[in-house]
C-alpha positions in Angstrom: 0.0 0.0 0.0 1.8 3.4 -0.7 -0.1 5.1 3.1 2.8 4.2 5.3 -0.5 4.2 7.7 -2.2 1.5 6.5 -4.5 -0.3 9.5 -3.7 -3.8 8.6 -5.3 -5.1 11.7 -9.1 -3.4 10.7 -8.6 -5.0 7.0 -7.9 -8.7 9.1 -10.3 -7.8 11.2 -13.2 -6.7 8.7 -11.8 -9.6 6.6 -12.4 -12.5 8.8 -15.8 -10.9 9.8 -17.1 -10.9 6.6 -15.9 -14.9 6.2 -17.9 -15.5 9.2 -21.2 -14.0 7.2 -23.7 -16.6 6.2 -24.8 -13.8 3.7 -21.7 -12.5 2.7 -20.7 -16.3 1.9 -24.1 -16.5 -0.5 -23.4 -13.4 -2.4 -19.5 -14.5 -3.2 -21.2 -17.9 -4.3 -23.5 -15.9 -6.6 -20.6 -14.0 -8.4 -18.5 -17.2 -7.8 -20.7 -18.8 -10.5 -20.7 -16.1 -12.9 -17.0 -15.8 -12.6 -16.6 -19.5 -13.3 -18.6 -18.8 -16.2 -16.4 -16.1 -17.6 -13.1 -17.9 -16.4 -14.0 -21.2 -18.7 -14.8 -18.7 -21.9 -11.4 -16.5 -21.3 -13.3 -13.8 -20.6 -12.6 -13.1 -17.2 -11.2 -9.7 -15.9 -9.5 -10.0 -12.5 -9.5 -5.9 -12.0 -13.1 -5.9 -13.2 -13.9 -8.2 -11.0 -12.7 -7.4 -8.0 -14.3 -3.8 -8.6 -17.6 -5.8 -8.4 -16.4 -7.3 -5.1 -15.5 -4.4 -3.8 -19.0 -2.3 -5.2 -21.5 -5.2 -4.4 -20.3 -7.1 -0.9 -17.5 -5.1 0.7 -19.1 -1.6 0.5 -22.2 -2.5 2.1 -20.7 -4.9 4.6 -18.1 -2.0 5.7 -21.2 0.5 6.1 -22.9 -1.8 8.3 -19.6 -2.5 10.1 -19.3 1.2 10.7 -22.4 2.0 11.9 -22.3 -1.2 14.4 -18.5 -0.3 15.7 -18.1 3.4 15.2 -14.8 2.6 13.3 -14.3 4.5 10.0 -13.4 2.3 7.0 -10.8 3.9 4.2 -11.1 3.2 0.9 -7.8 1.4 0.7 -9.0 -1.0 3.7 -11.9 -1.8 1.6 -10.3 -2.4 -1.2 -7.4 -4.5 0.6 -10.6 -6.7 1.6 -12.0 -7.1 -1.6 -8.7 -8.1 -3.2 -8.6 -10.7 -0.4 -12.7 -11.8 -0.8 -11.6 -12.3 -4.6 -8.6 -13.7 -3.9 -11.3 -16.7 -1.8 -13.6 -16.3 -4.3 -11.0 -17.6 -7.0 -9.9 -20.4 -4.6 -13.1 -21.5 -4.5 -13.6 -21.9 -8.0 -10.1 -23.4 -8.7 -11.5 -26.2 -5.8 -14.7 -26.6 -8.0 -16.9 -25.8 -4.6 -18.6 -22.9 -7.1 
């Protein structure tokens, strides 16, 4: 990250939060599948989708996280955690669990 100020321990945290969510789980299983999709006919755009990640699960989750805790999210947390989401998303569909 070029912020020498980084909060690695909120992205973990806000990270391993969202793996705990039964609904955040669904919604990567969702775009999982459409990824698969896109990955078997070479048309799959890592940077795109990680944007999606980031727009459609993170986002919202870190709203709601901020509200519930108080603790303001950067943008460069958020997108540290949709890297890593996509980064398990990928995992999963290289493991055929999508």
């Amino acid at each position: 990250m070029k912020n020498k100020n980084f909060d690695f321990n909120l992205a973990t945290e806000l990270n391993l939060t969202m793996e705990n969510e039964k609904n955040v789980y669904d919604q990567e299983g969702f775009l999982g599948k459409n990824y698969a999709r896109k990955w078997k006919k070479n048309k799959f755009d890592f940077a795109k989708a990680q944007k999606g990640v980031n727009k459609l699960i993170v986002t919202p989750f870190a709203r709601k996280y901020q509200n519930e805790w108080g603790i303001k999210v950067p943008n460069e947390v958020r997108s540290a955690v949709a890297k890593a989401r996509m980064r398990a998303i990928m995992r999963r569909i290289r493991e055929g669990e999508v």
